[in-house]
N, C-alpha and C positions, 0 to 999 in steps of 0.2 A: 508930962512934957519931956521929962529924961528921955523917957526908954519911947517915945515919939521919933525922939531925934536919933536916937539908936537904931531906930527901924530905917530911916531915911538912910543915914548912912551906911548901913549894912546893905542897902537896897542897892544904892549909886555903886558899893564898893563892888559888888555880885557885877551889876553893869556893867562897871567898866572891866572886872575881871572877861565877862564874858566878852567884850571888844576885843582886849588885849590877843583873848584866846585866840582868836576869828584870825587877827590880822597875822596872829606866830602862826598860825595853818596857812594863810595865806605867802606869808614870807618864807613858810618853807617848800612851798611849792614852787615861786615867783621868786625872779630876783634883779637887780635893779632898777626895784620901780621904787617912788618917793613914798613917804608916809601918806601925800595926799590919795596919790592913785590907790595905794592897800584901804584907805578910809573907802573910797569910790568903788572896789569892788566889793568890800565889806556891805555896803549900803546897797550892793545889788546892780551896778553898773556895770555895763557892757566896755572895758576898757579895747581900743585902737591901737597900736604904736607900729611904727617901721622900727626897722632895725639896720643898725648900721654894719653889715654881713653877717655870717651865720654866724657868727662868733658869737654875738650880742644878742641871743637868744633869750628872752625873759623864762626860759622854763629851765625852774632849778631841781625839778623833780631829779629824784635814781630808780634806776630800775632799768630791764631790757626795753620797754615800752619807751621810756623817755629816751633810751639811751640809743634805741633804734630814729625814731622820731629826728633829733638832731644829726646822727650821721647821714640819713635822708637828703635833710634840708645841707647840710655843707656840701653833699657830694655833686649839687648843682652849680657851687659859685655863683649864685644868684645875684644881679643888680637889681631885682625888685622883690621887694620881702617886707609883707605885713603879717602882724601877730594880732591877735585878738584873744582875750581874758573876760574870763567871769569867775563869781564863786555864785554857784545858785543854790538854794535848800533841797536837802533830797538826800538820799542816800543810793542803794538798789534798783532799786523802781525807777528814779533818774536812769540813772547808765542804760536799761533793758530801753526805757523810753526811746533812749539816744539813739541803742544801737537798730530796733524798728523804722526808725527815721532816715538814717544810713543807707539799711539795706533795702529801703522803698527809693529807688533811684527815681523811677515813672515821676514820685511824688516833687522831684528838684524844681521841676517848671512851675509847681506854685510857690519856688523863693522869689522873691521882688529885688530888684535891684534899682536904687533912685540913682540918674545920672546927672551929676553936675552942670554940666555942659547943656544937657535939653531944661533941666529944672522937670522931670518928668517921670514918671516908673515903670518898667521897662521888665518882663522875665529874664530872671538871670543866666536862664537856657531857654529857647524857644524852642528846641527839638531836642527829645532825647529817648534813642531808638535803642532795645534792650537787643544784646549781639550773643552772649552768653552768659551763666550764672553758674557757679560750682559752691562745690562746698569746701572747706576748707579749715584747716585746725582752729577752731574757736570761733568760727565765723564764717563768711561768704570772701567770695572774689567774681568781680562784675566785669565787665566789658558792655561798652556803651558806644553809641554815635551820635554826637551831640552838635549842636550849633551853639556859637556865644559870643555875640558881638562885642568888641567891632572886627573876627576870627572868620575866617570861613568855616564850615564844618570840619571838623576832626572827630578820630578814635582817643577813647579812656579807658583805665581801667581804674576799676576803684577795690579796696579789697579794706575787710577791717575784722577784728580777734574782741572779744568781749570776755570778763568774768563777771562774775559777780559785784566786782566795786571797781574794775576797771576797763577802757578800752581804750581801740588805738585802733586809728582810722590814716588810709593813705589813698590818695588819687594821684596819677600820670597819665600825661598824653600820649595817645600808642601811633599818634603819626604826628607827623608836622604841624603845627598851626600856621596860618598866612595869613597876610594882611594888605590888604589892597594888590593882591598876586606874587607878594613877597613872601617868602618861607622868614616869618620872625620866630617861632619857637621850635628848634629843633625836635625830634621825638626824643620825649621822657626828660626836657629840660622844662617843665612844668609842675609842680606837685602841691598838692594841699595837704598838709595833714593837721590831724586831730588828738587829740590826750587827755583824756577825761577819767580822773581816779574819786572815789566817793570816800569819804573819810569825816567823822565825828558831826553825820549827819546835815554835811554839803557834798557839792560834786563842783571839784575845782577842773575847770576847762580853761585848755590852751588849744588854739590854732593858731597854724600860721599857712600862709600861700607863698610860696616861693617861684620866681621863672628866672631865667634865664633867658635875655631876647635881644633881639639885634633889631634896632630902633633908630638907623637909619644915624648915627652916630651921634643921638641925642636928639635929631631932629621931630619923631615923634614922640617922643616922651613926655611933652605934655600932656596928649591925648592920653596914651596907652599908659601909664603909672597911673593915673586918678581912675581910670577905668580899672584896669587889677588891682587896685587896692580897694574899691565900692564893692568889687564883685568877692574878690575875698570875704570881706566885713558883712556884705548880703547873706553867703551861705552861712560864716563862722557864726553870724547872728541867729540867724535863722535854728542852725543845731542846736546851740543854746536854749532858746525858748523851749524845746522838745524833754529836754530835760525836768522842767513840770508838766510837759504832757501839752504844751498848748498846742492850737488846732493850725 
């Protein structure tokens, strides 16, 4: 019975060690998020959050990649900025997943995007015509012509560098986006990016969408914020799954 209960709690202790571990990789990656949400990505949840400007970036990663990634996102002064977080299982084989997924742009029209407003699911690109393809230090660089409601069509480019256990993915607009004949998004005042480093046999992922847009002085901001942050959350999600390969 002794060495019963010696099993048991050498078992829970392994456990909870192995929790503890999860959530210090996780807390050194991420940062102020609550004990709840490090349990929520621990457990494999897709975490959401705005941010309240680029300052308030949940990614506490170092390195050129992270340190490129935020200078990115601040050099927009963005009024609309969603993050999205995971930690998924994987190492290697993750990231390469990822970064096939990336560089299949063709493949963006099968992301889904649910919209609030209709209660309905909607492509999160309905068109997305390939302009050019290069190659580039560790990666690709795209040019694309895409439509994405509620947007008229506009140019992107998307570009992303890969190693081994990490990469770093960026998209901008390369013309205007407009909105009911409005130019709302200047060129290159749009960007998504991505940060996805493999370590101790996970692949911690951060994205985030950032715009910068003139919304009629708050008057469509209803519409236009819950629409960019669904669509943000559509793709960041979407990448994620990729990271075990799903289809």
């Amino acid at each position: 019975m002794i060495f019963r209960r010696i099993g048991i709690f050498a078992a829970a202790f392994a456990l909870g060690g192995a929790l503890a571990g999860a959530q210090e990789g996780a807390a050194a990656f991420f940062q102020g998020l609550s004990k709840d949400e490090l349990a929520a990505l621990d457990r494999g949840e897709v975490l959401v959050r705005g941010a309240d400007g680029s300052g308030k970036l949940a990614l506490a990663a170092s390195g050129a990649y992270p340190d490129r990634f935020r200078s990115r996102i601040a050099s927009l002064e963005p009024n609309y900025l969603t993050q999205v977080m995971a930690v998924v299982e994987g190492g290697s084989e993750g990231i390469e997943s990822l970064r096939r997924s990336l560089s299949d742009v063709a493949g963006y029209t099968k992301i889904i995007y649910h919209s609030p407003r209709y209660d309905a699911d909607f492509p999160l690109f309905d068109k997305m015509v390939l302009k050019s393809r290069q190659s580039a230090p560790g990666g690709e660089a795209v040019e694309t012509t895409q439509h994405m409601l509620p947007f008229e069509e506009f140019g992107s480019a998307y570009e992303y560098e890969a190693s081994a256990d990490e990469l770093y993915f960026e998209s901008s607009n390369t013309t205007s986006l407009r909105y009911s004949g409005f130019e709302a998004v200047k060129k290159g005042d749009m960007a998504w990016c991505l940060y996805a480093k493999a370590s101790g046999g996970r692949v911690y992922y951060y994205g985030a969408g950032a715009m910068r847009v003139f919304d009629f002085f708050g008057a469509a901001r209803g519409r236009l914020e819950p629409s960019f942050t669904g669509r943000v959350e559509a793709f960041m999600r979407f990448m994620s799954g990729k990271i075990k390969g799903a289809p």
